[in-house]
Structure formats: C-alpha cells, structure tokens
N, C-alpha and C positions, 0 to 999 in steps of 0.2 A: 782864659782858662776858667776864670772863677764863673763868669754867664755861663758857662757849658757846664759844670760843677752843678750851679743853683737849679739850671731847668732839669736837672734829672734823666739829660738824653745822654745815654749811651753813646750814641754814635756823634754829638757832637764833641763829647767827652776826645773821644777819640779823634774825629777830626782837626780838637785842636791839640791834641795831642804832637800827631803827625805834621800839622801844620809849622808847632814850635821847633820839633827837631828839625825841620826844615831848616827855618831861620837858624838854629846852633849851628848845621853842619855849615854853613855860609861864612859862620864867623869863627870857625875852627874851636867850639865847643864840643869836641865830638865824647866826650861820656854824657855829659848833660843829655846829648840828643840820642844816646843809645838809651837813656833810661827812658828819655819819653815815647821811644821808640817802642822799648818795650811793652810798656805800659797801652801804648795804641794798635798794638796788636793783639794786647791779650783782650781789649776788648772787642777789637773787629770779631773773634774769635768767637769770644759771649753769641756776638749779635747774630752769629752765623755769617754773615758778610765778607764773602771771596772778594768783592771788589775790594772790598777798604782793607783787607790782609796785601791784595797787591798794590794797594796805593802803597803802605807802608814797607813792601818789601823792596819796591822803587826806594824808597826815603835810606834804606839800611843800604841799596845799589850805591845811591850818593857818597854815603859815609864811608863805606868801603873805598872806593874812588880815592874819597880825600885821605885816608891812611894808606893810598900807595895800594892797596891792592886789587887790581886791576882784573884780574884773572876770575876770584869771586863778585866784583862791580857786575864784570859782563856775564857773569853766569845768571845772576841777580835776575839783572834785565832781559836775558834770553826767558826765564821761566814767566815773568810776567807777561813777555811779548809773544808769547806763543800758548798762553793759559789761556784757554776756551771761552773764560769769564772774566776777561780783560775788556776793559771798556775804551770809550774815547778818551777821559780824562787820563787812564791811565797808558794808552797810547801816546799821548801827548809830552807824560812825565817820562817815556822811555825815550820817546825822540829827543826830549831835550837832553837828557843825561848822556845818550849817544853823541849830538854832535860837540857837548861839551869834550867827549872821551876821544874822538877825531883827534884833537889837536893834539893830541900825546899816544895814541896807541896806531899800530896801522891797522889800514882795512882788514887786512889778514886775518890777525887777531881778534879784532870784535868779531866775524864771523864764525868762528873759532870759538868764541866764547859763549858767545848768542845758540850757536848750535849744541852748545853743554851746555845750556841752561834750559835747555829744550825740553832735554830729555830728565831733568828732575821732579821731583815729587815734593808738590808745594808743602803737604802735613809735614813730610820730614826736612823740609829748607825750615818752614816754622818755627821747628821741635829744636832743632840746631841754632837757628839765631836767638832765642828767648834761653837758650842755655848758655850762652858768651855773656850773657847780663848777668 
C-alpha cells in the first residue's frame, strides 16, 4: 500500500486497494475490506476505469457472500458478468466466486440471480454500495 501511496499512481493506489480487501474478506475482516473497498472504488471512479469499478464490484460480490447474502453476491456478479466492459480478468473473478457459490447455493438460483444482475445499472449499484460505507 505504502509503494502504491509513494509512486503517485492512482490506479495502483486502487489496485492495492482492492487487492487488500481481498485478502480481509478471506480472513473474515469484512469492515476493514469494505472500507478499502470503498476507498478502490472511488478511485477507479476518479480514473474513469469501468474495468477496475468491476474488479471491485466483484470484490463487494465476495463480501457479500461471506455475510450470508447471497441474493445481492449474485446480483453483484450478474452485473459484472454481463457489463459490456468486463474483461478476462474480471471474467475470471466471476467464475471463481461462482463456483465458490455452487457449493451452497443451487443452480437455480444463481441463474436467477445472475439474470438480476443483468439488468442493473452499474452508476446506480456504485452510488448504493459507497453509501453502506
């Protein structure tokens, strides 16, 4: 954090950002990693950067997960997985967080969820998770 800090880059700022809540949601720090959460979104934001807004919306998909909500997890990962400006990496973070979600949720429902997450509107999912901080 602090090398991301010193070179001045925005976007690494944020990458480790998102990177660190990573690791918190893992180890069941989940305010820690909603504030760094925040914090890596409002700068993807700055950057202009749809990708690294859905890296991190991925990273809040997890979090939600691990506080049992399931319903918003897969709405999460529907918006990022159907958002035009989703990339491979973040393809990736949706596949794993899915078949993490397998093992507790049935098919049914992730499809179910995925396809209401479809149909939302990334500024206003944004506007909504930077206001639970």
């Amino acid at each position: 954090m602090k090398l991301a800090e010193e070179s001045g880059s925005d976007y690494l700022a944020a990458a480790a950002h998102w990177t660190i809540a990573g690791a918190e949601i893992g180890l069941g720090k989940f305010q820690s990693a909603r504030q760094h959460l925040h914090k890596a979104i409002l700068l993807s934001r700055e950057l202009g950067s749809t990708a690294g807004i859905l890296y991190v919306v991925t990273h809040y998909a997890r979090l939600k997960a691990s506080e049992g909500d399931m319903v918003a997890a897969l709405s999460l990962l529907g918006l990022v997985s159907a958002h035009p400006a989703r990339d491979a990496f973040s393809r990736r973070r949706v596949d794993r967080a899915l078949a993490e979600l397998r093992s507790e949720v049935p098919e049914e429902e992730i499809r179910a969820g995925l396809d209401r997450g479809a149909k939302l509107d990334l500024e206003q999912v944004v506007q909504g998770l930077l206001a639970e901080t």
